[in-house]
C-alpha positions in Angstrom: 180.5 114.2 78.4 180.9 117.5 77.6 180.3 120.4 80.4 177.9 123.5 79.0 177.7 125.6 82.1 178.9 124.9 85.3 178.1 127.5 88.2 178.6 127.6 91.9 175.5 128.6 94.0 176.9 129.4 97.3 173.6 130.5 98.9 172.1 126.7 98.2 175.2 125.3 98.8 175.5 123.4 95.6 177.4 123.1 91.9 174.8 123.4 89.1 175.8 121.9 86.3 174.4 121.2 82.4 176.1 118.6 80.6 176.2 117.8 77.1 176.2 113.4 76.6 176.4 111.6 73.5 175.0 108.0 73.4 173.3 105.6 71.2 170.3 104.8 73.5 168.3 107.4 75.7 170.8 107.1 79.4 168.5 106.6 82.3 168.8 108.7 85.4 171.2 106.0 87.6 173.3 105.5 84.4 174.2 109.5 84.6 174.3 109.3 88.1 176.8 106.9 87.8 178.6 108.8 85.3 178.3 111.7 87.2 180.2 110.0 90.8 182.8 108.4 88.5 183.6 111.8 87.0 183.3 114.5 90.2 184.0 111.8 92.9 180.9 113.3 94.6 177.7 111.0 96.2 175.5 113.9 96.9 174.0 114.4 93.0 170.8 115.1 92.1 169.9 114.4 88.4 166.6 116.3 87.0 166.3 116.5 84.3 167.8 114.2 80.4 166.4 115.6 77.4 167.1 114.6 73.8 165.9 115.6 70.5 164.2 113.4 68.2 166.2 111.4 65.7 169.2 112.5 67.9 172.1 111.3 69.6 173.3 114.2 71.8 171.5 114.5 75.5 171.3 117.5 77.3 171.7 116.8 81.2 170.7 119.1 84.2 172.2 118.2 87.3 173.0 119.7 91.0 176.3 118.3 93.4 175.8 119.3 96.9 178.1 119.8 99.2 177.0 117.6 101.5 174.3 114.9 101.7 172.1 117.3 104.4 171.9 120.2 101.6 170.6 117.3 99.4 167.9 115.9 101.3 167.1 119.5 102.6 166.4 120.5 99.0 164.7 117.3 98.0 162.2 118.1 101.4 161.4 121.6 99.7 160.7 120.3 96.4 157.2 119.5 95.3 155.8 117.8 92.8 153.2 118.4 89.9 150.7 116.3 91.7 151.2 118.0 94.9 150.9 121.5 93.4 147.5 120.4 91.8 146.1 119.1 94.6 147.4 122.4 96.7 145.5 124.8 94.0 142.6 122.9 94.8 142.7 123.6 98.3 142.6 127.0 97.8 140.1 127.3 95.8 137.8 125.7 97.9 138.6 128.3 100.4 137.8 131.1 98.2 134.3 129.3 97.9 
């Protein structure tokens, strides 16, 4: 695993990282969790993001550590998801209606 960027973000409280992972078979999200706690000896990792190109075996891995596991579940409260955001657009537009 090879580290591309790694930057401190001291006003979230977290390490942001994007990793560089050579495999034979697409790595889930728990296997580069796991990879992840062996290598920073950290719990509080949030993995978004594993993307590969086709016919390729090199991964590109985004990834946040936390400092601590109430920065973590503070961001993952804030985050919102695709479905979510849909169905808040909707709201408002009924409003303009």
């Amino acid at each position: 695993m090879k580290t591309i960027k790694d930057f401190k973000n001291e006003l979230i409280k977290r390490r942001e990282l994007v990793l560089e992972l050579e495999s034979e078979k697409n790595p889930s999200f728990e296997e580069v969790k796991k990879m992840l706690i062996e290598k920073f000896s950290n719990e509080n990792i949030d993995v978004y993001s594993i993307k590969g190109g086709f016919g390729k075996k090199t991964f590109t891995i985004k990834a946040n550590i936390y400092d601590s596991e109430k920065n973590l579940s503070d961001m993952k409260k804030l985050e919102i998801t695709r479905k979510q955001k849909k169905e808040n657009l909707k709201k408002i537009e009924e409003k303009k209606e």
